[in-house]
Each structure stands twice: as structure tokens, then as C-alpha cells.
C-alpha positions in Angstrom: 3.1 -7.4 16.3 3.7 -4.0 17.8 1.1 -1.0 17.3 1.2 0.8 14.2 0.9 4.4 12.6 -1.3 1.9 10.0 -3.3 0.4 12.9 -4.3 3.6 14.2 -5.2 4.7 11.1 -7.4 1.5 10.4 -9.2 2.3 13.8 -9.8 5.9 13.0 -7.9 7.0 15.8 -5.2 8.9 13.4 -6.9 10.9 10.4 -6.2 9.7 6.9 -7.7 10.7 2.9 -9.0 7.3 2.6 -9.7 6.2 -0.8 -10.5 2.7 -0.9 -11.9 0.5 1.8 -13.6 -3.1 2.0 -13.9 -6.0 4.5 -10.1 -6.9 4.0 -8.2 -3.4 2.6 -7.4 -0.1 3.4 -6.4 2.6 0.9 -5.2 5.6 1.7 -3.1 8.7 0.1 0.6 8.7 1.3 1.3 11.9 3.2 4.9 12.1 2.2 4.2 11.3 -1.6 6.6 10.9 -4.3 4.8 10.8 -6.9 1.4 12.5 -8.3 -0.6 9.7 -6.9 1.2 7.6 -4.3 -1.6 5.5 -2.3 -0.6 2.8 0.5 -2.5 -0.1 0.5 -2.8 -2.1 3.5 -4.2 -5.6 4.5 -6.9 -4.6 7.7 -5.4 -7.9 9.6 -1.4 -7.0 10.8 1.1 -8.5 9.2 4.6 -6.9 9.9 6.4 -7.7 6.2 6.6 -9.9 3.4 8.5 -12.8 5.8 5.4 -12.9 7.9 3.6 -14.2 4.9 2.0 -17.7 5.3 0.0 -19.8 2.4 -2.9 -19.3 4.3 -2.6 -15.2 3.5 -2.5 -15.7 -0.8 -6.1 -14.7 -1.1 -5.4 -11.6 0.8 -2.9 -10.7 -0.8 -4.0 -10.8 -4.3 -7.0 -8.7 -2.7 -4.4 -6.0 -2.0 -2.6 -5.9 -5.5 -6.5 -6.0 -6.8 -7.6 -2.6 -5.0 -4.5 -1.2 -5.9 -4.7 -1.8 -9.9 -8.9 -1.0 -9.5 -8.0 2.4 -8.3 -4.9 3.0 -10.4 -7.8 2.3 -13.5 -10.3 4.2 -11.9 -7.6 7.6 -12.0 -6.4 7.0 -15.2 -3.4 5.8 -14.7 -3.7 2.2 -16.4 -2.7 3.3 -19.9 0.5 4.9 -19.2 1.6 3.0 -16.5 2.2 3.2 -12.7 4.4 1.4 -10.1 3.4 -0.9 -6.7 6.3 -1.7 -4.7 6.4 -3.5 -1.4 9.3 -3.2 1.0 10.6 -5.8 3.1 12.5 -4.5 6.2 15.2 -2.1 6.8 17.9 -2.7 3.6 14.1 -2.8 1.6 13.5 0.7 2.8 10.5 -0.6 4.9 9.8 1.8 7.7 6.4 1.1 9.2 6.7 -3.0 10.3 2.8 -3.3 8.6 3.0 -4.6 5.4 1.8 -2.2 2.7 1.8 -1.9 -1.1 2.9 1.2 -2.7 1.1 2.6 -5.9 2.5 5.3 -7.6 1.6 7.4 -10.8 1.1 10.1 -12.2 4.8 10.8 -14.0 7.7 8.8 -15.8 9.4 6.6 -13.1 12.6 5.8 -13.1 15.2 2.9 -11.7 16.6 3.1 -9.5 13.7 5.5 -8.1 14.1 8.7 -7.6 
């Protein structure tokens, strides 16, 4: 898998407002956000999308969606709702080739988004 803006970040060697981190995730706030809160979520070990998934990469997955809906609680955003959203390559609207969860809150959402 080629380098990433998300592996740099990951290293420290690009700046980000990191708000979650363990031995497995990185969350940090998007810096083109669409909504109030808009986090990325990332798995520490590359994985360029969805396709690249393997059995073997279930447990860290459901440690991603995990931090995700932890933090979303932690800001108050359980209650009223919020949105994660993965994209899977370029008709997905996937622009960095690491994959990453989207959570976003903090207003009504809409479908299609916008």
C-alpha cells in the first residue's frame, strides 16, 4: 500500500487534533468537516479500503466502529443521532486509499448528504 496523508499522521510526522488513540485506532478531527463534529477514524495497521478486508481483520474492525460510537457518547451526540460512513474507492467518494470511518454530528443529516 502506498504512503498516506493518514500514515503520516499516525507517525506524527503531519500534525493532527487527535481525539482518540489506543493500541489499534486513531481518531482525529476532519480538517475539511461537514458537519459540527466530523472525526475520521482510522485502523493504525494500512488497509487501503473495504476490498482489502480479510476475516482475519473482524476484530479490528469492530474496534473502529467501537471508538467511533464511545466518542460520539462521550460529546453528546448518542441521543439525537449521528452518522459513520465508510467509502470504498473512487464512485464511493473515497479519496485517501486508507480505510477510515467517518462520524459525523452535531446537526440534522440528510440523504442524499449534503
Amino acid at each position: 500500500m502506498e504512503d498516506t496523508i493518514f500514515s503520516k499522521i499516525i507517525r506524527r510526522e503531519i500534525p493532527a487534533d487527535i481525539v482518540h488513540e489506543d493500541d489499534d485506532v486513531l481518531g482525529f478531527r476532519d480538517i475539511n468537516a461537514q458537519a459540527p463534529t466530523h472525526v475520521l477514524f482510522i485502523p493504525k495497521r494500512p488497509i487501503a479500503t473495504l476490498n482489502d478486508l480479510q476475516e482475519s481483520d473482524a476484530v479490528l474492525i469492530g474496534k473502529l466502529v467501537l471508538a467511533a460510537t464511545r466518542y460520539a457518547r462521550a460529546e453528546g451526540l448518542a441521543d439525537d443521532g449521528y452518522r459513520c460512513v465508510i467509502n470504498c474507492n473512487g464512485h464511493g467518494g473515497q479519496t485517501v486509499f486508507h480505510l477510515h470511518l467517518h462520524l459525523l454530528g452535531g446537526r440534522q443529516m440528510h440523504w442524499p448528504p449534503g
